[in-house]
py3Dmol code that shows the C-alpha trace and the ligand (Angstrom):
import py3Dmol

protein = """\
ATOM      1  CA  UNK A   1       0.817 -48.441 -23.515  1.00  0.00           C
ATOM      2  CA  UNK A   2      -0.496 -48.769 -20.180  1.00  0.00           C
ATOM      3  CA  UNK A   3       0.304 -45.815 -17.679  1.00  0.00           C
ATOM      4  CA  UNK A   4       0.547 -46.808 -13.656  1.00  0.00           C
ATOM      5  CA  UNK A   5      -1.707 -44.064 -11.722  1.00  0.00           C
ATOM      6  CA  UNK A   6      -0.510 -43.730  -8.142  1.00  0.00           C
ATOM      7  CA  UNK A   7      -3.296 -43.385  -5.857  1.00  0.00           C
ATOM      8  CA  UNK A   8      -2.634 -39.689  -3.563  1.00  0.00           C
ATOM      9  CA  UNK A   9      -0.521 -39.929  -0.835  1.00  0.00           C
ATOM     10  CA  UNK A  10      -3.022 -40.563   2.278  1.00  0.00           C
ATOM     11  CA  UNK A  11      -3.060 -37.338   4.531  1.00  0.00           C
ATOM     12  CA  UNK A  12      -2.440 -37.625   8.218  1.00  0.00           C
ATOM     13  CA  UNK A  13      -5.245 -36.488  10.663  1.00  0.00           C
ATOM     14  CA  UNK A  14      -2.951 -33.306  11.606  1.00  0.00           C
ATOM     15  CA  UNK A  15      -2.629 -32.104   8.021  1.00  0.00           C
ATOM     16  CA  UNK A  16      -6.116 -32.667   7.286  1.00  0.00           C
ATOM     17  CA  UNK A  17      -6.731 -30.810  10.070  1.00  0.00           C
ATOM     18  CA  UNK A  18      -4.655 -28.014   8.733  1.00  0.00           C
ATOM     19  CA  UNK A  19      -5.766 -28.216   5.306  1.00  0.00           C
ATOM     20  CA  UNK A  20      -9.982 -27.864   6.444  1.00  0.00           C
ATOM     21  CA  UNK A  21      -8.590 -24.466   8.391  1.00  0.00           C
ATOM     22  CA  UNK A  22      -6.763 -22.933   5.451  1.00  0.00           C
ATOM     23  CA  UNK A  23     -10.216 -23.777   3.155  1.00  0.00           C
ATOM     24  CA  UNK A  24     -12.218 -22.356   5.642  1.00  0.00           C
ATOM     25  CA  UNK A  25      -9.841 -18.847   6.443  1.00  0.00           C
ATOM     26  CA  UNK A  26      -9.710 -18.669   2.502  1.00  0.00           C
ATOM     27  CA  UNK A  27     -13.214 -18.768   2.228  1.00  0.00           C
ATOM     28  CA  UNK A  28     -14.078 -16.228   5.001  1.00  0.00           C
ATOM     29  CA  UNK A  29     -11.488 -14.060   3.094  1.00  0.00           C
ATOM     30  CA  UNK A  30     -13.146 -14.519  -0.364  1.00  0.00           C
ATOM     31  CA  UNK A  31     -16.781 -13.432   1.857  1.00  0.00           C
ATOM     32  CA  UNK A  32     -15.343 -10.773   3.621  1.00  0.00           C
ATOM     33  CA  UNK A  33     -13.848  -9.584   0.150  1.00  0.00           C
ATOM     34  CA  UNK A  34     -17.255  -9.553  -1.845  1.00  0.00           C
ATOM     35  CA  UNK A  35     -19.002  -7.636   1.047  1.00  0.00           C
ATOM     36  CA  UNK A  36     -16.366  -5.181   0.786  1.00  0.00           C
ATOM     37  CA  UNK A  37     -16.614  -4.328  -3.072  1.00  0.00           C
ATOM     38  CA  UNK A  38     -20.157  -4.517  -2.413  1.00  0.00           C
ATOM     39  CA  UNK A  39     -20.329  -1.703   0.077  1.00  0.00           C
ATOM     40  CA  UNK A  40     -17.771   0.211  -2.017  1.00  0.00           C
ATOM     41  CA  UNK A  41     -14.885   0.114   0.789  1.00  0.00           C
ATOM     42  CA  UNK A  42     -12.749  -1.912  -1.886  1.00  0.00           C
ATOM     43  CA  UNK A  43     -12.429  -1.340  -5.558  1.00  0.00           C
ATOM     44  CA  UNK A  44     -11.919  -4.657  -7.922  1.00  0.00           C
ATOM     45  CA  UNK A  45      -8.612  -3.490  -8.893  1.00  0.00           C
ATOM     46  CA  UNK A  46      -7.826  -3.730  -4.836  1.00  0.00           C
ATOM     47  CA  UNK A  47      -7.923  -7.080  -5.162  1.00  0.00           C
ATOM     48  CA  UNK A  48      -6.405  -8.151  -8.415  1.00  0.00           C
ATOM     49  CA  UNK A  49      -3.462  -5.871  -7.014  1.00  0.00           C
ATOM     50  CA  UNK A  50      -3.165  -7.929  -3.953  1.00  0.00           C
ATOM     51  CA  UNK A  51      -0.808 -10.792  -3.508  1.00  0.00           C
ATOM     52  CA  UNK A  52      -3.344 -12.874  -1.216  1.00  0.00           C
ATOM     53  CA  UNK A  53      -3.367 -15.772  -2.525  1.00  0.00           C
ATOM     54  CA  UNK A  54      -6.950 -16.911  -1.365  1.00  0.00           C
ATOM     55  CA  UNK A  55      -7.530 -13.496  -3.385  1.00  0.00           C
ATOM     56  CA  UNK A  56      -6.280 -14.266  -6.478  1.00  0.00           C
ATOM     57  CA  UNK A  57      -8.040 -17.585  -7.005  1.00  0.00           C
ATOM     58  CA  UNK A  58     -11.135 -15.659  -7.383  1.00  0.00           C
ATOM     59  CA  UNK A  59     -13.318 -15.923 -10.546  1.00  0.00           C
ATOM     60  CA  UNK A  60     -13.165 -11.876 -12.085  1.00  0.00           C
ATOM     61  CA  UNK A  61     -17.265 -13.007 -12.966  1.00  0.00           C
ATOM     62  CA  UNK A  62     -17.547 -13.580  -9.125  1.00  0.00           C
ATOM     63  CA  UNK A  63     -15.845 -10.002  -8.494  1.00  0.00           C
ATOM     64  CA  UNK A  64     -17.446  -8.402 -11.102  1.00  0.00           C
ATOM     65  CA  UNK A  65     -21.188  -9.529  -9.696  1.00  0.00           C
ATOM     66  CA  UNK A  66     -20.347  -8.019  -6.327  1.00  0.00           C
ATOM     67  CA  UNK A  67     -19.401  -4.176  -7.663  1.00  0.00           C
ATOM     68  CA  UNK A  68     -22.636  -2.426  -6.798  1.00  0.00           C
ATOM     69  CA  UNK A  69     -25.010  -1.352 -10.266  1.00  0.00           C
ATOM     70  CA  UNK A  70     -23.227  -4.558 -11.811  1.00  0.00           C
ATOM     71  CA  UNK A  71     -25.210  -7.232 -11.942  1.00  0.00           C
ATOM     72  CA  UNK A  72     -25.101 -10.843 -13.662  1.00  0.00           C
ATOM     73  CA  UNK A  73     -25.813  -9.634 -16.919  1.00  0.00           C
ATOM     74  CA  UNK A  74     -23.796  -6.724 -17.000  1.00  0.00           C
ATOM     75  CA  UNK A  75     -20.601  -8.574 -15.495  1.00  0.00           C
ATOM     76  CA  UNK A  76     -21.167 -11.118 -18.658  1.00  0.00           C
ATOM     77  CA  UNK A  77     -21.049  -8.441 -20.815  1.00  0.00           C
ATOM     78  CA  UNK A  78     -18.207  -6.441 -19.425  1.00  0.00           C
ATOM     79  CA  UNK A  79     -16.184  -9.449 -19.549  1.00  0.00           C
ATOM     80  CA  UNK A  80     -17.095 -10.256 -23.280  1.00  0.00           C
ATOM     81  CA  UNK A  81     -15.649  -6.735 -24.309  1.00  0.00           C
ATOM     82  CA  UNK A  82     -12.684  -7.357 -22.274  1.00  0.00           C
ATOM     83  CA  UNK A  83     -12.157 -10.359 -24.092  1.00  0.00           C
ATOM     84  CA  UNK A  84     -11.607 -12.212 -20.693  1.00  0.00           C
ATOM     85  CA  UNK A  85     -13.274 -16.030 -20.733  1.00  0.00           C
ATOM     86  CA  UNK A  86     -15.906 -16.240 -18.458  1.00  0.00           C
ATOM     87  CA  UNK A  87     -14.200 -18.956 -16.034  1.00  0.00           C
ATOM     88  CA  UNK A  88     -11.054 -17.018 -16.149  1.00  0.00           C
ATOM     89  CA  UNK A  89      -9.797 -16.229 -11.825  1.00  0.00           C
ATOM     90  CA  UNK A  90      -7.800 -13.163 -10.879  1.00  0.00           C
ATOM     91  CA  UNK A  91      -4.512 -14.831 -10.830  1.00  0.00           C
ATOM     92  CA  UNK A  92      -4.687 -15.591 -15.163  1.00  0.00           C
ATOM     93  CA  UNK A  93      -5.566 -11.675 -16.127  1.00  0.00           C
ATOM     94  CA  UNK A  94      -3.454 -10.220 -18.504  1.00  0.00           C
ATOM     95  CA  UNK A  95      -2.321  -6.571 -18.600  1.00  0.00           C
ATOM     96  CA  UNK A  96      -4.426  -5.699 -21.225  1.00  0.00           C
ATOM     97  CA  UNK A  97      -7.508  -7.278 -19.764  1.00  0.00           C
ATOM     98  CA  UNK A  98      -7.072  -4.928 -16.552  1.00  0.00           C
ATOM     99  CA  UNK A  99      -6.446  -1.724 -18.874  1.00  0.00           C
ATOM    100  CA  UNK A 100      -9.668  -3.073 -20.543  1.00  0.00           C
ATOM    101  CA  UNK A 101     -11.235  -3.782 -17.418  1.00  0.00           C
ATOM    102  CA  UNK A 102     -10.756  -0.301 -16.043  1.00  0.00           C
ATOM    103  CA  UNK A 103     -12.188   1.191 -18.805  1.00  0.00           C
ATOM    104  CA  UNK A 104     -15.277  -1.059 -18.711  1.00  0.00           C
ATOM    105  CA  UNK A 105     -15.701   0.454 -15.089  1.00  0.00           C
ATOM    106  CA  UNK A 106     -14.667   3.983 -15.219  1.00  0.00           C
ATOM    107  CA  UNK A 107     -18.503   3.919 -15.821  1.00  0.00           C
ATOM    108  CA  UNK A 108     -19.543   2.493 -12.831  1.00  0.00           C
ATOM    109  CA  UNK A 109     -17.103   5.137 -10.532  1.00  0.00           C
ATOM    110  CA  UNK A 110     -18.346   4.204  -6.927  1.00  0.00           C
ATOM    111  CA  UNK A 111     -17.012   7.219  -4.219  1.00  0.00           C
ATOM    112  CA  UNK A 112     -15.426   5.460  -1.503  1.00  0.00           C
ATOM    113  CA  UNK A 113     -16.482   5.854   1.638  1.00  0.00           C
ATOM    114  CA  UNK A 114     -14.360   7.288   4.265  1.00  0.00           C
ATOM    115  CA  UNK A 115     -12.362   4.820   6.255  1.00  0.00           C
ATOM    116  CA  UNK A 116     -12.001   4.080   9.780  1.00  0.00           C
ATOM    117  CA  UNK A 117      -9.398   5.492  11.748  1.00  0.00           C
ATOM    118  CA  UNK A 118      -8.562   2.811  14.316  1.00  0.00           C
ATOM    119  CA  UNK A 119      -6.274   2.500  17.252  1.00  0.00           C
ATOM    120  CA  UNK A 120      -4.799  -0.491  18.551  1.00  0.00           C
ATOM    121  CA  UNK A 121      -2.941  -1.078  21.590  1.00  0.00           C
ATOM    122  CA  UNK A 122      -2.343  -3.741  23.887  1.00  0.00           C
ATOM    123  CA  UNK A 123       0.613  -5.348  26.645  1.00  0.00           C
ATOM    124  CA  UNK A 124       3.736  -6.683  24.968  1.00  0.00           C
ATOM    125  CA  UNK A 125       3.618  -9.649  23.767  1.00  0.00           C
ATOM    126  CA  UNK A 126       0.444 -10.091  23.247  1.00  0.00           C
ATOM    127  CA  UNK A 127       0.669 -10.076  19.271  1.00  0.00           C
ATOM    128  CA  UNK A 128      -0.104  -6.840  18.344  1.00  0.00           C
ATOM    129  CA  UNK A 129       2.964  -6.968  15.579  1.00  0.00           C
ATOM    130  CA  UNK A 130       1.631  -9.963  14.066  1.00  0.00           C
ATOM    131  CA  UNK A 131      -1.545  -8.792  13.680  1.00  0.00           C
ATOM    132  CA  UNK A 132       0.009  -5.212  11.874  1.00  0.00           C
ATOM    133  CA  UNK A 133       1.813  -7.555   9.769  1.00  0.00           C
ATOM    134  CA  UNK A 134      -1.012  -9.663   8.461  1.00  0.00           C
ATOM    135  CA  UNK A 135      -2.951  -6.010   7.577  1.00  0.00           C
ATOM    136  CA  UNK A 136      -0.238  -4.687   5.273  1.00  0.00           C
ATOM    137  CA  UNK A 137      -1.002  -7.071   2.882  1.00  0.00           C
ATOM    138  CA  UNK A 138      -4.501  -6.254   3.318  1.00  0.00           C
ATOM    139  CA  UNK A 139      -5.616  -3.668   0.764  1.00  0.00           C
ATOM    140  CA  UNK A 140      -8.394  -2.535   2.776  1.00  0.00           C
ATOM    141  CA  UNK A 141      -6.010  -0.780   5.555  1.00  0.00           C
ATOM    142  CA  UNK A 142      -3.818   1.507   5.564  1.00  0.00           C
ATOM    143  CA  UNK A 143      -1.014   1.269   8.241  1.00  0.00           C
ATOM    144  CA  UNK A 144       0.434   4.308   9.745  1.00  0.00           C
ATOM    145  CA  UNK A 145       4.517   3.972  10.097  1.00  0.00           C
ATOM    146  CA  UNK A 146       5.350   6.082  13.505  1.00  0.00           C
ATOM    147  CA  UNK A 147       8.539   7.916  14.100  1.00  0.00           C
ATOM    148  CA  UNK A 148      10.595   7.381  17.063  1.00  0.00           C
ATOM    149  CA  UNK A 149      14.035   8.419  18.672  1.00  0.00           C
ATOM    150  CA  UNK A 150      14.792   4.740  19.313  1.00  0.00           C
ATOM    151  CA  UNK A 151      18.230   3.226  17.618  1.00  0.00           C
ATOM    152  CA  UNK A 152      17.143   0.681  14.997  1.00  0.00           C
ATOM    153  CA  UNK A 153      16.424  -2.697  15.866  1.00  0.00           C
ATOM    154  CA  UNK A 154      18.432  -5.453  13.588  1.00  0.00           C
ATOM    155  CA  UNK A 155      16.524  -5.906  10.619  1.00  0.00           C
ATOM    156  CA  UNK A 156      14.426  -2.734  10.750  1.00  0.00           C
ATOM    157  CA  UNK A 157      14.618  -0.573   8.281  1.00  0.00           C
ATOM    158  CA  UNK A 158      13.413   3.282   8.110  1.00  0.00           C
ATOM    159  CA  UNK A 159      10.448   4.643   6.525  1.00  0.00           C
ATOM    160  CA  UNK A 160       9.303   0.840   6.703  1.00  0.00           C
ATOM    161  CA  UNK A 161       9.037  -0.243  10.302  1.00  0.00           C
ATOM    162  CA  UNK A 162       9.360   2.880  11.709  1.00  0.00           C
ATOM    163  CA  UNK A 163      10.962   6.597  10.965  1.00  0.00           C
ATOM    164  CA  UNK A 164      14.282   6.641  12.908  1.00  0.00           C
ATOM    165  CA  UNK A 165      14.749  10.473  13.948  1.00  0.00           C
ATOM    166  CA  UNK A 166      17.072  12.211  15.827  1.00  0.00           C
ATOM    167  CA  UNK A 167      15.957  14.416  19.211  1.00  0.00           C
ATOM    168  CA  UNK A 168      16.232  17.397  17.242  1.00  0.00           C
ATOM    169  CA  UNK A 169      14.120  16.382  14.455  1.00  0.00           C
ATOM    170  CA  UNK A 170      11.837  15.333  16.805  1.00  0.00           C
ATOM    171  CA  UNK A 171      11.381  18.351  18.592  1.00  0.00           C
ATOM    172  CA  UNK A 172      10.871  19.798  15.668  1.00  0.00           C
ATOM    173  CA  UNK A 173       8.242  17.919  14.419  1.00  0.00           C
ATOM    174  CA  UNK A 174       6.171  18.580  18.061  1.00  0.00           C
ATOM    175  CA  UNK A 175       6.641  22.100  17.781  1.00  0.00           C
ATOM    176  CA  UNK A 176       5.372  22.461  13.899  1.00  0.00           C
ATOM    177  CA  UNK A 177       2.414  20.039  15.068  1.00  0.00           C
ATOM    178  CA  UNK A 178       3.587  17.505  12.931  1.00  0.00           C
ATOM    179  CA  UNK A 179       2.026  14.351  15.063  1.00  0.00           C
ATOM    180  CA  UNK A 180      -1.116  13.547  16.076  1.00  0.00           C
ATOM    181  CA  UNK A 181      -0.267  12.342  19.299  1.00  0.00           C
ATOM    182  CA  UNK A 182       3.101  11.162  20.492  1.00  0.00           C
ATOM    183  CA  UNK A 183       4.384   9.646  23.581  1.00  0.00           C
ATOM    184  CA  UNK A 184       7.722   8.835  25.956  1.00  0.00           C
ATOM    185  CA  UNK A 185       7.680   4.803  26.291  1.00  0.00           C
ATOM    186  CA  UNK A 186      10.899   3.012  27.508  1.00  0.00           C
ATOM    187  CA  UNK A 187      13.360   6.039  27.477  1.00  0.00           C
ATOM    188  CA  UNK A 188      12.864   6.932  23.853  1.00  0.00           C
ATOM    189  CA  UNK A 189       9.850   9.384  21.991  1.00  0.00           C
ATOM    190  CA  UNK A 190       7.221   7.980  19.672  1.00  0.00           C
ATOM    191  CA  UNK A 191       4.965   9.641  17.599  1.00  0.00           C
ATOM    192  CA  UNK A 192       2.391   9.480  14.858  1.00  0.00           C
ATOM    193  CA  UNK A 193       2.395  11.687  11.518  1.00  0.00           C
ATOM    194  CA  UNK A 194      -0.360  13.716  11.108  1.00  0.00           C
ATOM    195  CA  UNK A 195      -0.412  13.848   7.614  1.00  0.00           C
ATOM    196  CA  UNK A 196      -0.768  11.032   5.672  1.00  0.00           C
ATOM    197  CA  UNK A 197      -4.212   9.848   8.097  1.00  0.00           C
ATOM    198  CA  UNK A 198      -6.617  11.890   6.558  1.00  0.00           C
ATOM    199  CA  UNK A 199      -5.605  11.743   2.798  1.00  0.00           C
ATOM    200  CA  UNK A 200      -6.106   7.614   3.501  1.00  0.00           C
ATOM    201  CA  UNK A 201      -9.262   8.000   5.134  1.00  0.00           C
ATOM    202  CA  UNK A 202     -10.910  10.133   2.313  1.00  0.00           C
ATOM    203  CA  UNK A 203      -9.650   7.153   0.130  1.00  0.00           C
ATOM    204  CA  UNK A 204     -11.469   4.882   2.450  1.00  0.00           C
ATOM    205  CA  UNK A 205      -8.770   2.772   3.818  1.00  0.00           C
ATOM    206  CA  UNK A 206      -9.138   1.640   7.275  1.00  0.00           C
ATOM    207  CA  UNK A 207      -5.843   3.620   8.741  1.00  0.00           C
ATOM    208  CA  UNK A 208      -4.277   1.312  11.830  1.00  0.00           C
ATOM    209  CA  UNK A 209      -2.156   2.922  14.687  1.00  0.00           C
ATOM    210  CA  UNK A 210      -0.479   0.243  16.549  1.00  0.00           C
ATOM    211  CA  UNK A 211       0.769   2.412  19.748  1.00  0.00           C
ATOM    212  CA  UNK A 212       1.151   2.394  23.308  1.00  0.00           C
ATOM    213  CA  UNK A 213      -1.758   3.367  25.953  1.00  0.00           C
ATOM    214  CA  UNK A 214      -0.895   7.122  26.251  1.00  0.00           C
ATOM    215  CA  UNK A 215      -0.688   7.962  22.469  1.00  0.00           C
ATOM    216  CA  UNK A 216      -4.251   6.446  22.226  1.00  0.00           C
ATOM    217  CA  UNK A 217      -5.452   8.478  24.771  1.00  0.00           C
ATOM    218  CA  UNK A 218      -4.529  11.496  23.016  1.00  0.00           C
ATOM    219  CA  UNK A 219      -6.224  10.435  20.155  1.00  0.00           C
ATOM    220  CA  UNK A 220      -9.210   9.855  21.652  1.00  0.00           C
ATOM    221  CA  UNK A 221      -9.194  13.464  22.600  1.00  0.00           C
ATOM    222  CA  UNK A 222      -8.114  14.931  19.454  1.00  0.00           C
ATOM    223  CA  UNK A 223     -10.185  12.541  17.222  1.00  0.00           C
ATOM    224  CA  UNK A 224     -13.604  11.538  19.171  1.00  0.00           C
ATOM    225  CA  UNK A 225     -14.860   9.200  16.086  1.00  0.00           C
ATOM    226  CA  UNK A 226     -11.394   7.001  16.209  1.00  0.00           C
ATOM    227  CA  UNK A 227     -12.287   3.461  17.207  1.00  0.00           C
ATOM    228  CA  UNK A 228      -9.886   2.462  20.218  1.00  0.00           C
ATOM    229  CA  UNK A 229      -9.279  -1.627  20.224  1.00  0.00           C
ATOM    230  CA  UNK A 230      -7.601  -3.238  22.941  1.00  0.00           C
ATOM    231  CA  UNK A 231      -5.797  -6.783  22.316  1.00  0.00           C
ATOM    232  CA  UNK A 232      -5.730  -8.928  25.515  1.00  0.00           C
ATOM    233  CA  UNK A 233      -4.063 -12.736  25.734  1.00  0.00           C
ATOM    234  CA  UNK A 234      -6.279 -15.181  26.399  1.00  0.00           C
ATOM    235  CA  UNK A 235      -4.953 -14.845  29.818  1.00  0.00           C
ATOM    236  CA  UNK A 236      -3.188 -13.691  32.332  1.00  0.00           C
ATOM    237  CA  UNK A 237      -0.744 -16.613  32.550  1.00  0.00           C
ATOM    238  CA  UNK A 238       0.056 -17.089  29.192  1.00  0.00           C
ATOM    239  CA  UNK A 239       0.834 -13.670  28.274  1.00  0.00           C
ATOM    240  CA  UNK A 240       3.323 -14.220  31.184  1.00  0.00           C
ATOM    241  CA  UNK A 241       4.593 -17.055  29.966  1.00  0.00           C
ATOM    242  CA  UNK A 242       5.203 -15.149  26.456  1.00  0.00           C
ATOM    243  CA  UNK A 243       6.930 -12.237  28.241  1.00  0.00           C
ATOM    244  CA  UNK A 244       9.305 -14.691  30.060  1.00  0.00           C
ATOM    245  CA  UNK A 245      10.004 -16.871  27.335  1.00  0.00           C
ATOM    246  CA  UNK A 246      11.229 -13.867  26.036  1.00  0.00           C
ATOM    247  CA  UNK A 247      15.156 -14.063  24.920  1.00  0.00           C
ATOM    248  CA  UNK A 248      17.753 -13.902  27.930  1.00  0.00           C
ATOM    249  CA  UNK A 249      16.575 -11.068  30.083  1.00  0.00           C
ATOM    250  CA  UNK A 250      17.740 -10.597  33.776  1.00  0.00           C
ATOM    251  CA  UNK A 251      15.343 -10.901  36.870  1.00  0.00           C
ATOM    252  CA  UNK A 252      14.900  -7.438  36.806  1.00  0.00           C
ATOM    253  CA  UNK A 253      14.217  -6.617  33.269  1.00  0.00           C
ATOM    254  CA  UNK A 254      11.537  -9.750  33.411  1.00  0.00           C
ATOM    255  CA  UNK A 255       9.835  -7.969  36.579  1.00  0.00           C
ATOM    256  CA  UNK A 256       9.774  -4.825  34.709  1.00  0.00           C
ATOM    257  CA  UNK A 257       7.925  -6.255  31.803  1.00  0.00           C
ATOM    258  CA  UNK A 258       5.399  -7.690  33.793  1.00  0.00           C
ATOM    259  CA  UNK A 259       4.915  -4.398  35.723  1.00  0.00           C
ATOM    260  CA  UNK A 260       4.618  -3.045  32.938  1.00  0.00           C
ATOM    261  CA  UNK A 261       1.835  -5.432  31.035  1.00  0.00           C
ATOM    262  CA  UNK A 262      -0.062  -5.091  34.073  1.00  0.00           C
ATOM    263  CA  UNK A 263      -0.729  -1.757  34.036  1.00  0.00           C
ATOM    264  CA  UNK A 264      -1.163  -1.605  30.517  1.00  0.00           C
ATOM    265  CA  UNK A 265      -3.996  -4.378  31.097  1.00  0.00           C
ATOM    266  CA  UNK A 266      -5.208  -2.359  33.604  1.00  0.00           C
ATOM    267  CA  UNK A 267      -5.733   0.391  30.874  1.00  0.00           C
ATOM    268  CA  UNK A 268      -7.921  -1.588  28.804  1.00  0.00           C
ATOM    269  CA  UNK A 269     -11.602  -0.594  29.864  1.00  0.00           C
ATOM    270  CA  UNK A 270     -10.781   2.624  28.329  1.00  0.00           C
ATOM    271  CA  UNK A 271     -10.996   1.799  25.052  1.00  0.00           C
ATOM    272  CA  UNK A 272     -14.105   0.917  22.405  1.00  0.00           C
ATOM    273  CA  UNK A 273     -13.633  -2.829  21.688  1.00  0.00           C
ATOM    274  CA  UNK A 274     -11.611  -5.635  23.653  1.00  0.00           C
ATOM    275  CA  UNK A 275     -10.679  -8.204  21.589  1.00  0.00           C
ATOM    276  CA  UNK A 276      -8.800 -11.426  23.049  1.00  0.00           C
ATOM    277  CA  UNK A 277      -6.126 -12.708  20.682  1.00  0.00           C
ATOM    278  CA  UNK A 278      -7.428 -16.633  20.532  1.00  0.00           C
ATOM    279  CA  UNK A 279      -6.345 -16.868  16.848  1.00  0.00           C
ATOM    280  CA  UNK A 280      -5.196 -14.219  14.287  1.00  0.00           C
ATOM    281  CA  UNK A 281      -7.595 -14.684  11.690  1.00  0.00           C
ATOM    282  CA  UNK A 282     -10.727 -14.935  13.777  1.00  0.00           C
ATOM    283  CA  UNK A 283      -9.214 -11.292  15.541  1.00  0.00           C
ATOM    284  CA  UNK A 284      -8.774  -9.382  11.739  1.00  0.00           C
ATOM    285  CA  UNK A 285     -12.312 -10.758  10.653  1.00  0.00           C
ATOM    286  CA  UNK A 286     -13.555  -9.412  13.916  1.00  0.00           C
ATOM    287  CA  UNK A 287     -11.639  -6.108  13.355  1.00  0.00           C
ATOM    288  CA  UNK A 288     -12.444  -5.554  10.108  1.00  0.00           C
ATOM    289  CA  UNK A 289     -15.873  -6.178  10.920  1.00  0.00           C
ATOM    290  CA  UNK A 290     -16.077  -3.573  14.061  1.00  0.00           C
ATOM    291  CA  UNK A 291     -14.212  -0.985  11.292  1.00  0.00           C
ATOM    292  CA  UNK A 292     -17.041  -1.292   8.811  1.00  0.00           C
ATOM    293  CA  UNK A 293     -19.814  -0.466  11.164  1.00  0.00           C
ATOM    294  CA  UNK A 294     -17.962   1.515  13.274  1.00  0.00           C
ATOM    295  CA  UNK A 295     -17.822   4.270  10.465  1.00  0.00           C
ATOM    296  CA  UNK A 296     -19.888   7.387  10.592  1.00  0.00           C
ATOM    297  CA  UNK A 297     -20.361   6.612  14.490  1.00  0.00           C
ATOM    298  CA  UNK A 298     -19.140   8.661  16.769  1.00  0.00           C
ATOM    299  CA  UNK A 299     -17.305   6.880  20.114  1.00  0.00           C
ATOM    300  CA  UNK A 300     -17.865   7.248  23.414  1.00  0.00           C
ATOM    301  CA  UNK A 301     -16.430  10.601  25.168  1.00  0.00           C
TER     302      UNK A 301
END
"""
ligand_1 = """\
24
5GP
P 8.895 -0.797 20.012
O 10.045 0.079 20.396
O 8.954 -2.122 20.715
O 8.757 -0.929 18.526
O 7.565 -0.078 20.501
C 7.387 0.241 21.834
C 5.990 0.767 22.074
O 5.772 1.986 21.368
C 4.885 -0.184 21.595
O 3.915 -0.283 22.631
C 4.297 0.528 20.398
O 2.904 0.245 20.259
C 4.508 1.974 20.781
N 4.491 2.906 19.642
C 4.943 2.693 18.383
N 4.713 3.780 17.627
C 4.069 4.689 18.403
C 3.546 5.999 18.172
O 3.597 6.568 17.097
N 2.962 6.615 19.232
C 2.849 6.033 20.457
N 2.239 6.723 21.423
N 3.330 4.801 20.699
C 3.938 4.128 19.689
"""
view = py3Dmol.view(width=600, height=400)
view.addModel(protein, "pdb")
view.setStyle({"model": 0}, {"cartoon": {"style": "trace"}})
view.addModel(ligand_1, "xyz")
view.setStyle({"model": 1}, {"stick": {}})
view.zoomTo()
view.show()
């Protein structure tokens, strides 16, 4: 019996378009990935615990040959005792094969090396949540959850998006020098806990605080080696044009806003690194990029 093959549906020049840039952002990923467990910042189990999905098509031979005193031979071999077949990606490991794995590599115990502790700020709008959003998936950060006096927004939940405290608590927290910084912004408090930063860094994640202008300042003070990024819009007018666009606000509360992105903009020569948010891909890569070198460095005073 004769079977009918349907040629593939033809792809339009748009999706083509869009197909080329997810190959290409899931092959930057894959590179950036393989410098990382190369330079010991991630740890092979990093990524077969993420969900990425450019991630888990990965061949474990190709991970394997970038964990440093592991080379060709030695991945082949690994992978033999493991019983894993040598084509097998991330995605197909069993559980067994990762207990197996983990054993194969307790010999190989790289010490991580200390993360970056990085500070991001930046005017409304300009995609500065996005950008957190995109890095909690990313096993190489660690992202710092603030607290704030602030009601809850709908949808937000606490000890996710933020911790909601009450004034009390708050003051609390300042006097027992519970934040690292913290900061009044739009009639409510906001502040980072101290705690969990350095335990991260010592595990060498990257640890991101996404806050406003005056909270980096502080840490800039209190923490000389923090790297300090600014995001800026492409430009002036569209980051307007984002702020307007912006649900149903009144004249008033639209001037404000744009008061108040201009003199955060204004703010931005004091920090390390400006980087202009053209695409949110291209801005992690560079990010991620700045983080690695930046470690060990010491800022500007
Ligand atoms: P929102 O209320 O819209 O979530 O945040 C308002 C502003 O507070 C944003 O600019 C955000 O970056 C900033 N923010 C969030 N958490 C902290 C924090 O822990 N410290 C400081 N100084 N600012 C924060």
């Amino acid at each position: 019996m004769q079977h009918q093959i349907n040629p593939p549906p033809a792809l339009t020049a748009e999706e083509r378009a869009r197909a080329t840039a997810a190959a290409t952002a899931a092959r930057r990923e894959r590179a950036a990935t393989k410098q990382a467990l190369a330079s010991g910042e991630l740890s092979i189990f990093d990524v077969i615990n993420s969900a990425r999905p450019a991630l888990q098509k990965m061949r474990v031979t190709e991970l394997l040959e970038s964990v440093p005193g592991v080379g060709k031979l030695r991945a082949e071999a690994i992978m033999e005792r493991a019983g894993i077949s040598p084509t097998r990606r991330v995605a197909g490991l069993g559980r067994l094969q990762v207990v197996a794995l983990r054993g194969e590599l307790s010999m190989t115990k790289v010490e991580p090396k200390r993360g970056t502790l990085i500070v991001m700020s930046g005017p409304g709008g300009v995609g500065k949540s996005t950008i957190t959003r995109e890095l909690r998936n990313d096993p190489r950060f660690w992202i710092s959850i603030s607290g704030t006096t602030r009601d809850p927004r709908a949808g937000e939940r606490d000890g996710v998006d933020y911790f909601f405290y009450t004034d009390s608590k708050f003051d609390q927290m300042i006097e027992n020098s519970e934040f690292l910084e913290w900061a009044e912004f739009a009639g409510a408090r906001y502040g980072t806990p101290q705690a969990p930063i350095e335990e991260w860094l010592t595990l060498g994640k990257h640890v991101l605080l996404e806050i406003e202008i005056e909270g980096a300042r502080q840490v800039r003070k209190v923490d000389p080696e923090a790297m300090l990024i600014f995001v800026a819009p492409p430009s002036w007018d569209e980051l307007k044009l984002r702020l307007m666009g912006r649900g149903t606000d009144s004249p008033e509360r639209q001037a404000a806003r744009l008061a108040l992105a201009e003199s955060e903009m204004a703010a931005s020569g004091e920090f390390d690194h400006i980087l202009v948010n053209h695409h949110v891909g291209e801005l992690i890569t560079e990010l991620v990029s700045l983080a690695t070198s930046h470690r060990g460095e010491v800022g500007p005073s």
